[in-house]
N, C-alpha and C positions, 0 to 999 in steps of 0.2 A: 693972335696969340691966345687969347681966351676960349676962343674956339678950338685950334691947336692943344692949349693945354686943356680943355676938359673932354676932348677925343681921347689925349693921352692917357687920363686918369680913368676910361672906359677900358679902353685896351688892358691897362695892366691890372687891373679888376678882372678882367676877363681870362689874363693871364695865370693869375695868381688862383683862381678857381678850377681852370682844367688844370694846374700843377697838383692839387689837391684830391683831386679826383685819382690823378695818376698816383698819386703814393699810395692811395686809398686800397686801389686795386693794384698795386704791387704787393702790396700788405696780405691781401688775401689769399694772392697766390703761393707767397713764400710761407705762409700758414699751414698748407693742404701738405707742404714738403717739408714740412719742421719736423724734429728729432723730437720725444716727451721731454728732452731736456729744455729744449727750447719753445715750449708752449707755456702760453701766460696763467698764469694762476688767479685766477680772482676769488678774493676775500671772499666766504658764505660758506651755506652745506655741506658736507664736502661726500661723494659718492658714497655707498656700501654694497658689499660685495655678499652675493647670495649663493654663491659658491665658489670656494677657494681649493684650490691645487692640494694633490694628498702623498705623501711620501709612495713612491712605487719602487718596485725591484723587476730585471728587466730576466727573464729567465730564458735563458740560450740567446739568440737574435734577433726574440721576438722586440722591437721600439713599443715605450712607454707615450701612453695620450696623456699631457697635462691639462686641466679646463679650468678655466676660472670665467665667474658672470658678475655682475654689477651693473646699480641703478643708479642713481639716473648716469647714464655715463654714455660720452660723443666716441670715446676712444681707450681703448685697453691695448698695453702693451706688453709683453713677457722680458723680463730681465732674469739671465741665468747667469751665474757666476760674475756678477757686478756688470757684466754686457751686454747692452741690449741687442733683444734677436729682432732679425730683420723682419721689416713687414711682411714679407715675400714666406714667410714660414709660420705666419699664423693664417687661421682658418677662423672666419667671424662670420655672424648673422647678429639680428638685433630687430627686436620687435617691442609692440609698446603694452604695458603689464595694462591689460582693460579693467582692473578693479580701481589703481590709480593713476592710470594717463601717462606713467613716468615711462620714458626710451630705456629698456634692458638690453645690454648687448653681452653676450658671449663669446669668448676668446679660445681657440685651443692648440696648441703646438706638439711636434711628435719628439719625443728624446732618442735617439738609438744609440745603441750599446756601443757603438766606433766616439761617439761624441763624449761618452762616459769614460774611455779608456782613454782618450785624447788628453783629460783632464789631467794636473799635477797640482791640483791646487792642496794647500794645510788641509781643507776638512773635504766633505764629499759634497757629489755634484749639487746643486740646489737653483732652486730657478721660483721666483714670486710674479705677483702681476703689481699693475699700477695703470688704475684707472683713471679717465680725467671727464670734466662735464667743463660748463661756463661756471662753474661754482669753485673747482678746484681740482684736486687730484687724492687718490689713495693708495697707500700698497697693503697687498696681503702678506699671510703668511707664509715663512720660507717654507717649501717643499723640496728635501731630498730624491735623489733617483741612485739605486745602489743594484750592482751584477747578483743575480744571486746565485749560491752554487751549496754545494754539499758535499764535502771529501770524502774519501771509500774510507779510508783505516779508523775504528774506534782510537781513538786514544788511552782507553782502559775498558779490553771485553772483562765478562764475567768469567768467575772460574770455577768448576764444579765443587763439590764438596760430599764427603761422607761424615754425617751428624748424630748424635743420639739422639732418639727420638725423645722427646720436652726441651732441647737446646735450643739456641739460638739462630737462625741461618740470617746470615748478612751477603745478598751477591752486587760488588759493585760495578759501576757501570760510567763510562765517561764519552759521551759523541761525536761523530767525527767535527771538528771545525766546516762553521756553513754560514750561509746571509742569508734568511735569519737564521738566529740560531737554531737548529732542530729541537722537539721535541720527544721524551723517550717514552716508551710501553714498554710493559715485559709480556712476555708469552708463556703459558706454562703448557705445554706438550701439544701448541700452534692456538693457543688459546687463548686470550686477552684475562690478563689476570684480573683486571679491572672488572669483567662482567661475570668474575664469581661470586663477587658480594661474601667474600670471604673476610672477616673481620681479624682473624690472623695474620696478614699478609698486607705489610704497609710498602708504599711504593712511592711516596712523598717527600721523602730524605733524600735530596739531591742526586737525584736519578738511582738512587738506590733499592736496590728490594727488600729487605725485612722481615722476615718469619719471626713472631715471638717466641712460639713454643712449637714446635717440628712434633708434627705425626706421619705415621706411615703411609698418608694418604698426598702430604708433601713430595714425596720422591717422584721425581719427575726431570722432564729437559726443560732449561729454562734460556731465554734468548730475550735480549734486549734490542728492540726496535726504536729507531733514529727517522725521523720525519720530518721533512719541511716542503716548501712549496714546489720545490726542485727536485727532490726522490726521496726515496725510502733507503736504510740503510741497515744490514739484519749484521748483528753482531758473532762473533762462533757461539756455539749451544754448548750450556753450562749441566752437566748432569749431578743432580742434588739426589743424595741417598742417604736414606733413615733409616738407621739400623736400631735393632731392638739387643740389648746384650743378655744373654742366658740368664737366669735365676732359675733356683732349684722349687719345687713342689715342699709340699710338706711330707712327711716322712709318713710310709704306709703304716698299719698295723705289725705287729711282726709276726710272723708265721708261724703255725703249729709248729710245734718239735719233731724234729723229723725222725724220731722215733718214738714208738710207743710207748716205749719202757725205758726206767733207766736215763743216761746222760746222753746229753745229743747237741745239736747248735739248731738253732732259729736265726731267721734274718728279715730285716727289713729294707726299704728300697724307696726312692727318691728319681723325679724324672727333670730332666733339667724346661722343664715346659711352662713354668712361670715368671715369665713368659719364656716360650722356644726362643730360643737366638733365630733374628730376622736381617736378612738383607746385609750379610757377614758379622753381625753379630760375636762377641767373641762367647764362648762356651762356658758352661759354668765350670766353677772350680772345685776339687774335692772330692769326695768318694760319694756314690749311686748307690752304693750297698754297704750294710752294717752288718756285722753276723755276733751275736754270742751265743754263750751254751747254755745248758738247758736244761733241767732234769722233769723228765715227765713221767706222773706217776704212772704206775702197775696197773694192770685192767685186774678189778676185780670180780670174778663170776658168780653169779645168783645160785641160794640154796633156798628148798625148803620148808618150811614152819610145819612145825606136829597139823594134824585136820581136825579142824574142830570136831565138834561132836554133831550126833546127826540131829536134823532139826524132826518137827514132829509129822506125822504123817499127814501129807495131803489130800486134798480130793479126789488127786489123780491118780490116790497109790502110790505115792514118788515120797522119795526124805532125799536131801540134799546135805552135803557136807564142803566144804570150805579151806585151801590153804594158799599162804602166802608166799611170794618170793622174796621173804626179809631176813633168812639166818646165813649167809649174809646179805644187804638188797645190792643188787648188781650196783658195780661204780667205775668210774674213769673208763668207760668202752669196754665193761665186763659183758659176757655172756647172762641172757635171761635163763632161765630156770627152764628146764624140758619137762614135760608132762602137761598134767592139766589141772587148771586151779581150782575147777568141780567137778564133783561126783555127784551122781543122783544113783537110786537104785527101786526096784519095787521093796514096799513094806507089808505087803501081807500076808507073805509066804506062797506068791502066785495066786492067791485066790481072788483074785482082783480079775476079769474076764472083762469082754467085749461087750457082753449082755445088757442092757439095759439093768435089769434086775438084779445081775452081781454089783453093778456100780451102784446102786443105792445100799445095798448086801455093804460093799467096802467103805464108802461115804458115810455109815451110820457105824459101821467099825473106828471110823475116825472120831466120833464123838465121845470116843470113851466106853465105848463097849467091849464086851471082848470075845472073844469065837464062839461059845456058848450063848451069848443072847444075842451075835445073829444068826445062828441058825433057830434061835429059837424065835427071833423077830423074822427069817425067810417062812417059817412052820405059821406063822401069827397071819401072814398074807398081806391081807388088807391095813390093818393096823400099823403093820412095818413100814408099808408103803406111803401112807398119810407121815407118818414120823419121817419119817427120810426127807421126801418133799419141802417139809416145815423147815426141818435142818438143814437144805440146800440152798432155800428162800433166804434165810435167814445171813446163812454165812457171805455169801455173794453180797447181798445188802450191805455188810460188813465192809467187805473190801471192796466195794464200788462208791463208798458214799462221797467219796471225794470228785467222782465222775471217771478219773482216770486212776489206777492203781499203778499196772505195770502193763507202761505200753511196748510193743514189740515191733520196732522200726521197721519191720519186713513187712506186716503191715499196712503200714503207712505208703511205704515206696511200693506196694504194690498196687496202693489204688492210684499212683502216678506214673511213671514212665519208664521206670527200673524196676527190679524187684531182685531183695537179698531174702533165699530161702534160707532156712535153717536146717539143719538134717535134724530127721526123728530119731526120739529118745527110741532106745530097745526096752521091749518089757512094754511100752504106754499104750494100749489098743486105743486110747482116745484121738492120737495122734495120726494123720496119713501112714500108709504102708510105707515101713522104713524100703522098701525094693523100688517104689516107684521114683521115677526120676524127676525133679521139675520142670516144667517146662519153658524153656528161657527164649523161647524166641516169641511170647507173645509182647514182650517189653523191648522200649530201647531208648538208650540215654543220647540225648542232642548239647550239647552246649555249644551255645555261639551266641554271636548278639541278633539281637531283634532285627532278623533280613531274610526276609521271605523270596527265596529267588524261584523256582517253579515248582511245577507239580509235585516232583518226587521228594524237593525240599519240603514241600507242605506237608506231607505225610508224617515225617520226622516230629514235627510240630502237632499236630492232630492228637488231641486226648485219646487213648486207646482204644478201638473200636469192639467191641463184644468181648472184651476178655472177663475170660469167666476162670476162678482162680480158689480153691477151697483152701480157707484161711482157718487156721487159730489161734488166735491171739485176744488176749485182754484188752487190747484197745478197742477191738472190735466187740467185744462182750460189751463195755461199757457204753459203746455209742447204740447198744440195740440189736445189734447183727449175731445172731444168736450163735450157738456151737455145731461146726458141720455144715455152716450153713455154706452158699454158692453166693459168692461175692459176684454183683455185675457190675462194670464199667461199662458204661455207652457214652459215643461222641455225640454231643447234643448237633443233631441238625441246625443247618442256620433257616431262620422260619421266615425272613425278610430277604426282598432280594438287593443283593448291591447298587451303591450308586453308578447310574452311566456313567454320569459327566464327571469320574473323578477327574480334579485337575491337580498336575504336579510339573512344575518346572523347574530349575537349577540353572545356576548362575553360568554366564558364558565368557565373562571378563577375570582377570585379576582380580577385584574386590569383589568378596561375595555378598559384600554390603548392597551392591546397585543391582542387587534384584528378589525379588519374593520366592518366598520356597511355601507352597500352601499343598496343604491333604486335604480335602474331604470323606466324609464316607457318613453314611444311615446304619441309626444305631435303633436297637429296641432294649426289653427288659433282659434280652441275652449280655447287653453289655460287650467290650472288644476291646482293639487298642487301636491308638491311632500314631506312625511312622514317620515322622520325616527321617528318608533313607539318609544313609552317611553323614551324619551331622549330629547324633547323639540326644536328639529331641524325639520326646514320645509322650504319649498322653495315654491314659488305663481308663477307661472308664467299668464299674465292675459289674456285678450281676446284679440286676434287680437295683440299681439305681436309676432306669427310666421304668414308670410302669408299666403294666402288661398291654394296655390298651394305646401305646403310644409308642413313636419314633421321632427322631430327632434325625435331621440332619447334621452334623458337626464338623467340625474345621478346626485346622491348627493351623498358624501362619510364622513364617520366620520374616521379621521387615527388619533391613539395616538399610535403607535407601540414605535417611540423614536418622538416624539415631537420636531421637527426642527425649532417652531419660539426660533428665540433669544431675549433672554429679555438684556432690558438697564442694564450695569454693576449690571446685578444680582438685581436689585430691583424690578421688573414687577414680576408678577405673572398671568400664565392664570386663568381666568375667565369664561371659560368656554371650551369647546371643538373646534378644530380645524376643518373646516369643508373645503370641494371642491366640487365645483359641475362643471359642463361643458354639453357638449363635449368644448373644447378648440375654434372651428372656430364657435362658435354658434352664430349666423345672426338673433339678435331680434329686432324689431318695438317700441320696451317698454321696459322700465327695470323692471327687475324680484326683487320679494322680498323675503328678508331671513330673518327667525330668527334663533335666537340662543339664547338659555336658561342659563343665567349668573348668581354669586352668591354672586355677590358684592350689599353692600348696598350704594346705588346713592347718593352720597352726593359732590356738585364742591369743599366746600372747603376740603374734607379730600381723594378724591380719585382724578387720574391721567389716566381716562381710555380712552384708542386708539384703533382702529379696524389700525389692518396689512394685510396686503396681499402678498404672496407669489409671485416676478419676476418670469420670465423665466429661470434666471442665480441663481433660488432658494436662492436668496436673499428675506428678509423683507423688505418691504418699510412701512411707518407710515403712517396715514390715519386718521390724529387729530379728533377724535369726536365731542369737541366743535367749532370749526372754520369752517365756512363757506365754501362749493365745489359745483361746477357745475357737478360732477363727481360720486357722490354718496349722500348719506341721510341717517344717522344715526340718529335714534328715538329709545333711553334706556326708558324704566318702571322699573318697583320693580324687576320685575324676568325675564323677555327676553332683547336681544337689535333685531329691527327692520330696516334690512337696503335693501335701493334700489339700485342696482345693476346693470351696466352695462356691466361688464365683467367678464366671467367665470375664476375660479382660487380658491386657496386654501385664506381662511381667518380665522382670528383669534382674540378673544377679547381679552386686557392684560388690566394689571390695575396697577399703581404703587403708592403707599400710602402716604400720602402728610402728613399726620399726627398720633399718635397714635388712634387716633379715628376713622379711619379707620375700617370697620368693613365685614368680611367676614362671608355670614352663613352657617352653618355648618349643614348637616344633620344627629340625632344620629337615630340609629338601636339598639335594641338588638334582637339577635335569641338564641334559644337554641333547644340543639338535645340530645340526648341518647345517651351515648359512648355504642361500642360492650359489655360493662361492666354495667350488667343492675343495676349496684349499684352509677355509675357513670354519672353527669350531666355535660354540658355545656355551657354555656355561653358566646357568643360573643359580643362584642360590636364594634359597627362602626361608625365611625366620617368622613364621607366623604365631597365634597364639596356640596351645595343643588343646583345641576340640574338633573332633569330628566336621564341624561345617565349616570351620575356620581354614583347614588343609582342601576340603573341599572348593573350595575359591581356587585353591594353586592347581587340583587335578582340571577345575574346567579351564582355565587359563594355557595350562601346557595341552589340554584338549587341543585346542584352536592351532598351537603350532608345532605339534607332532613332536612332544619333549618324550624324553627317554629318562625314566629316573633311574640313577647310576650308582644309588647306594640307597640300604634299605633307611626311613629318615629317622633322626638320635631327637632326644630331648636335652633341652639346656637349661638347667636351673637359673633366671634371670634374677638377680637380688637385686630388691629398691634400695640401692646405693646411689645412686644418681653416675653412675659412670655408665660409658658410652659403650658398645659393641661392633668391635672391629672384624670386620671380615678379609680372611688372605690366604691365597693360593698358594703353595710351597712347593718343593720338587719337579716341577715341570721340566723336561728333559731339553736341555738346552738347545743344543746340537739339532734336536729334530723341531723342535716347536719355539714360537715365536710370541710372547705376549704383548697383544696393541690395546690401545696404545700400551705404554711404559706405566703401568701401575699393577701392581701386585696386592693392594690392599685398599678396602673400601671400609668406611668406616659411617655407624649409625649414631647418632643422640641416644641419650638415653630417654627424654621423652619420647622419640619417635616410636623405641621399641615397649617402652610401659606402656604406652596409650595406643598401642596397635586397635586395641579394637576392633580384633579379625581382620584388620586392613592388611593385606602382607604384604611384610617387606623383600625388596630382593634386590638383588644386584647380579650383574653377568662379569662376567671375563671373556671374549674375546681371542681368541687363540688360531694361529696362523701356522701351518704346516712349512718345512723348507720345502719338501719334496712331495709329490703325488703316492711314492712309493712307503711315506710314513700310515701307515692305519691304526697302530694303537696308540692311545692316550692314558698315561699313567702319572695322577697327580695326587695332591691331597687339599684338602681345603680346613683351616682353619678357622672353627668360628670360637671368640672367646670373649666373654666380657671385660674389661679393664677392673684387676682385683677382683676378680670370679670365677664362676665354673667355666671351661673350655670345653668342645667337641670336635674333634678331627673324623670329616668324611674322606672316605677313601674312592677313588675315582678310579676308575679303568672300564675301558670302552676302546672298540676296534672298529674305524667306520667302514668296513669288511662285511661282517654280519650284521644284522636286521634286527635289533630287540625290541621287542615288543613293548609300545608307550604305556606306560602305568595307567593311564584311563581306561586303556583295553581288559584290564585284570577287572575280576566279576566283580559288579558293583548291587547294593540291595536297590530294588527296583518298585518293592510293593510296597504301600503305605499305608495297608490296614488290615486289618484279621475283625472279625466279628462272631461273636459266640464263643463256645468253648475251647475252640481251639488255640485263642486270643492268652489261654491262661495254661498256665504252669500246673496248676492244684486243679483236680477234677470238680464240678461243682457237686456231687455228694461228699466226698471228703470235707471241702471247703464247708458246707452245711452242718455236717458234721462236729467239725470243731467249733463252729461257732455255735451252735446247740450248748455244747459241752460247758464251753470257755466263757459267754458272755452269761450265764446264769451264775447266781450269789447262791451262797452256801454257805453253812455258820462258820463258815473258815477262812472270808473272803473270796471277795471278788477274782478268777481265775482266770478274766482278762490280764488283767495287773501282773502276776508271775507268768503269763504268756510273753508279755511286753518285757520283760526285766531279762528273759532266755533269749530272745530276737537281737536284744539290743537295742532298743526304741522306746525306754522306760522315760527320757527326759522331762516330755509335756505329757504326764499322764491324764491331768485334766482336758487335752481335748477329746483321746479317748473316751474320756467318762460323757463328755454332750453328745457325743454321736448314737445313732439309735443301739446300733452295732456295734461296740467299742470293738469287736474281734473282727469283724469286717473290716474295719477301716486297719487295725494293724497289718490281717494278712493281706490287704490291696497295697500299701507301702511295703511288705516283701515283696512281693511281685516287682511290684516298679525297682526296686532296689535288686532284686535278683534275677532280671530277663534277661541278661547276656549270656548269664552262665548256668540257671536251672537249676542251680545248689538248691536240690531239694534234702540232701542228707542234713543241711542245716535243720532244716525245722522239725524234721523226723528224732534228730537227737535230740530237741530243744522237749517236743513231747516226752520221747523216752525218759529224759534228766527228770521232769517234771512227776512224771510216773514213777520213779527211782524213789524220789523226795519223798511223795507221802507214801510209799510201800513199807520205806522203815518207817514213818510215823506210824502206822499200823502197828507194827512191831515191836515198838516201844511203848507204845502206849493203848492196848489193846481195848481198856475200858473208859478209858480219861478221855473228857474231852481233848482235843490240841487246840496250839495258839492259830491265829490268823498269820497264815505265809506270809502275810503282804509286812507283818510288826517285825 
């Protein structure tokens, strides 16, 4: 039995062991098929998950991938809507992270759109993970899955409007119902209003759009766009129009009387144009016209005055007598007096002859003798003759000591480029044969601007050649040129020959700024001028400012590439073009004169304008205009400034605006051309600044693309008021033309238009034919400042005929003259007056009343440092009167001069006189 029982107690030991085993491994097996519900938890770490499930939306049919990952973790499972999805519908791998040894595995299941609509549960589909290792378990976060979709109908489109322009525009906007929710844009005429960077124009108010203040460049189609991940959604197009309402102008003048005499009516008138009613606009209100009456006086006609008495007998055998038109003097558009308001006659009873010998005979009868002692001084011979001579010395002396007594303008214009004869007295043998006729075709008058266009142009210009002219006159007396004598003009030869390599080029863009415009040309002591064509800049260099034994090469250059003066903290603006000339070490006798074509209107109290010039260290230094320099001479007109110059360098006109009334002008253009689209027109408009080179930028620009200028171009008075310049097209024929897009009006800054800078502005229109069969184009274009001057160009064009591009019309081509032909004043005249003019006399200085007749008395002191003081005046005429050759100006300025001291003679025959200049 002991053996018995300790078998038994083997056996059921052995029993109890393999029972053990088998539960062991039943254990493991129902492990591998256990639900996460039923998997053991053990206490520790517990998983983390390095990527969790992300909310998706399932667009059309396409099924959503959910992924979720986790470390350390044996097993991941997905639970959607509280139930777990079967193994069979997830997709795993699982590798081991080699930085720290831990098993990663990753889980991912597909959702589709049938299993989302299946659903009925309170909130929407949602599906997490739940990770497990030997340490525990984890879940992540819910992730939703949602249909997405986008409805067609806005729930609230926008609706157009008509605004006044500075009102309010509010368009709202509500999007169709969608998952997600869409997002909205507006468009302004297919345009993202977003990338106008328009600060007006807020679109942040729950889907709303917002104009603060409505301008005419607002009018537009505006359309709200809906977007989400499912489509686009375009809302109907809202069309927004700014209209402008009529205001009246200010009231014109009123009219002459409409009769001469007696009771009549006047009127005045008013135009409904500030502003024109725009964009239906309603019209102003009121009367256009004022009429009342009027009484305007009588015309009354000139009589008259007794004739003085006659004066005392002349040199020439002449007495003169004198009467007025003052009993009564002509008034209110009366008739002048008919006759004539001198007489002369001979005084010596005819015995006054041709002879040499009777004119000493009558000349000594003048001094108080009387018939008897001259024939008893003709019987005397010799004796008579010495006394005569004394007393002819004598008298002349008399009336020449001022230099100029009485000068005789014909004269003068005849050693220039016209010539006004006088007709001879009857009775004067000293005078040419009253029978002969003058001869007028050796003269001829040119006025234009400095634009040498060919040969036969040249000639026009060319100082007279051999004209030979028998003068007499006092002027000519006093400068030397004795009586009877044969006056010569000759064109001075040019003794140097021209430069080859002149170089000149013109701008071929828009901005005339991005490129150089240079002259050259070889100068000597003949002196010339120097041209940049079409752009109002020119340079004078005069006679005998290089010496005789020397040339110079010279240049002038226009650079706006980047514009390196510096304006005062931003308020200057230039005024015209940047100009340089040299060479740098240039060694002149004289200073040279410049102009330069500016576009300010000259007024001390509303503008601030400085000539700068360019240092060495290309610094600015200022160069005050109105104050006083021994240094330079600035002389501003309407449209150029004129300055004398001693030293080569870059200079520059600025102007800084001391008031709103300040006024810059503005030159408008419009061209138009043909798009490759023969149904298609264009339209450009240009607002540049009005100088010559500044417009010169828009003709090379319309060069390049065959523009047509369509009206001849206006000026617009720009006032520094700080308001903007609006440009707009008016009257365009409906029915036949079409404007694209939908804008009628463009509108500038007001810096953009003050600080032009030659930069020109422009803007196009656009315009589309209905039919092939429309050929004219009849519109207007309004350009007008806000509370300013206005210009309406008027437009018609037929693209029928062929008009000729405004570049094609004759442009000046040559950019220098050297020698005499360079100048206006012949250089014997010119020698002449300054003979005359720059010598001192105990009655003053005769420069000084030369300058105060010209008009150029201001800086009399630089005058006085120049070697020449009369040189340097008459080289500032020239530069100041080369467009037009008004040589009558200076011919009167002598004559007036001549006039002055003849009655000082007169008056005062033995007495010293004052000094003209006191």
């Amino acid at each position: 039995f002991s053996f018995c029982g300790q078998r038994s107690r083997l056996l059921i030991a052995a029993f109890i062991a393999a029972f053990t085993l088998h539960l062991r491994f039943m254990a493991s097996i129902s492990m591998c098929d256990a639900t996460p519900d039923s998997l053991p938890s053990v206490p520790g770490t517990l998983p983390h998950f390095l990527l969790e499930p992300e909310d998706a939306y399932i667009i059309k049919s396409n099924p959503v991938k959910l992924n979720c990952r986790a470390a350390p973790a044996l097993q991941i499972f997905f639970k959607c809507n509280g139930e777990w999805v079967h193994q069979n519908e997830h997709s795993s791998r699982e590798f081991i992270d080699d930085g720290t040894g831990l098993k990663i595995r990753e889980v991912a299941i597909n959702v589709s759109r049938q299993q989302v609509e299946d659903f009925h549960g309170p909130e929407d589909y949602w599906c997490l993970c739940v990770a497990w290792s030997h340490l525990g378990t984890s879940k992540s976060r819910k992730a939703t899955v949602r249909i997405a979709y986008l409805r067609k109908n806005f729930e609230q489109d926008p609706q157009g409007k008509e605004v006044p322009i500075n009102g309010m525009i509010v368009l709202h906007c509500r999007p169709p119902e969608g998952v997600p929710m869409a997002e909205v844009e507006w468009l302004k005429n297919e345009e993202l209003v977003s990338s106008l960077g328009d600060d007006n124009i807020d679109t942040r108010a729950d889907h709303n759009l917002i104009i603060n203040e409505a301008r005419l460049s607002d009018s537009a189609n505006y359309t709200c766009l809906a977007t989400n991940i499912v489509a686009k959604r375009r809302s109907a197009t809202a069309t927004v129009v700014v209209f402008v309402n009529g205001g009246w102008s200010l009231w014109t003048d009123w009219s002459p009387c409409n009769v001469n005499c007696g009771r009549g009516v006047q009127k005045r008138s008013r135009t409904c144009t500030n502003p024109a009613p725009l964009n239906g606009g309603a019209f102003c209100e009121g009367m256009s016209v004022q009429k009342t009456t009027c009484n305007a006086l009588c015309p009354v006609d000139g009589g008259w005055e007794e004739w003085s008495e006659w004066t005392t007998c002349s040199a020439q055998c002449e007495r003169q007598r004198a009467r007025e038109c003052s009993a009564p003097t002509p008034r209110h558009r009366g008739k002048m007096c008919d006759g004539v308001s001198q007489a002369s006659e001979n005084c010596t009873g005819g015995m006054c002859t041709q002879s040499r010998s009777e004119l000493f005979l009558c000349a000594a009868g003048m001094e108080g003798t009387n018939d008897v002692a001259l024939y008893s001084g003709l019987a005397a011979g010799v004796v008579a003759v010495t006394v005569l001579v004394v007393a002819v010395m004598l008298y002349r002396k008399s009336q020449s000591e001022y230099g100029v007594d009485v000068i005789d303008s014909s004269a003068l214009t005849g050693g220039f480029q016209s010539f006004n004869f006088k007709t001879t007295r009857q009775g004067n043998p000293l005078l040419l044969n009253s029978s002969m006729q003058p001869d007028i075709t050796v003269g001829q008058t040119y006025s234009s601007p400095i634009c040498f266009q060919d040969s036969i142009d040249k000639e026009l210009f060319d100082t007279l050649p051999d004209i030979k002219v028998k003068v007499q006159s006092s002027f000519m007396v006093s400068l030397g040129v004795s009586e009877r004598a044969e006056y010569h003009v000759k064109s001075h030869p040019e003794t140097f020959p021209r430069a080859l390599d002149r170089e000149y080029s013109t701008a071929d863009t828009v901005s005339p700024g991005r490129a150089h415009m240079k002259t050259t040309d070889i100068f000597n002591h003949l002196g010339g001028r120097l041209v940049l064509p079409n752009t109002g800049v020119s340079l004078l260099v005069s006679h005998g400012a290089i010496s005789e034994d020397t040339s110079w090469e010279m240049y002038m250059v226009i650079n706006q590439r980047d514009s390196s003066v510096q304006t005062e903290e931003g308020c200057e603006v230039l005024l015209g073009p940047e100009v340089t000339y040299g060479p740098a070490g240039l060694d002149l006798s004289f200073p040279v004169a410049m102009t330069i074509a500016h576009c300010a209107e000259v007024n001390a109290e509303n503008w601030k304008i400085r000539l700068k010039r360019q240092t060495q260290d290309r610094k600015w230094e200022v160069r005050t205009v109105e104050f006083f320099s021994t240094s330079y001479y600035c002389l501003l007109d309407f449209s150029s400034c004129h300055v004398l110059l001693s030293q080569p360098g870059s200079y520059a006109l600025v102007g800084q605006a001391l008031t709103e009334a300040a006024v810059k002008r503005m030159k408008l253009a419009v061209f138009g051309s043909m798009e490759t689209n023969s149904m298609d027109y264009s339209l450009r408009v240009y607002c540049v600044d009005d100088t010559p080179y500044a417009f010169q930028g828009v003709v090379n620009s319309e060069r390049s693309k065959g523009g047509v200028l369509l009206e001849e171009p206006k000026i617009l008075l720009f006032r520094g008021n700080t308001f903007s310049l609006q440009v707009s097209i008016q009257d365009v024929p409906q029915f036949l033309w079409n404007i694209k897009p939908f804008t009628t009006c463009q509108e500038f800054s007001f810096s953009q238009v003050w600080r032009s800078n030659q930069q020109p502005l422009h803007c196009a229109f656009s315009l589309e034919r209905y039919s092939p069969a429309t050929t004219q184009l009849s519109c207007k274009i309004s350009v007008r400042q806000v509370k300013g001057h206005e210009q309406m160009l008027q437009v018609y064009t037929s693209s029928e005929k062929e008009a000729v591009p405004y570049f094609m019309q004759r442009e000046c081509t040559v950019t220098s003259q050297t020698g005499a032909k360079a100048f206006k004043i012949p250089l014997s005249i010119h020698q002449r007056i300054c003979n005359t003019f720059d010598t001192a006399t105990a009655k003053g200085k005769d420069w000084q009343l030369l300058a105060q007749k010209l008009h150029i008395e201001r800086n009399l002191s630089y005058f006085a440092n120049q070697r020449s003081p009369c040189a340097a005046i008459l080289s500032l005429w020239e530069a100041q009167h080369q467009d037009n050759g008004d040589l009558d100006s200076l011919a009167s300025a002598l004559e007036e001069i001549g006039r002055i001291h003849s009655k000082s003679h007169l008056r005062i025959p033995e007495e010293s006189e004052a000094d003209v200049n006191q």
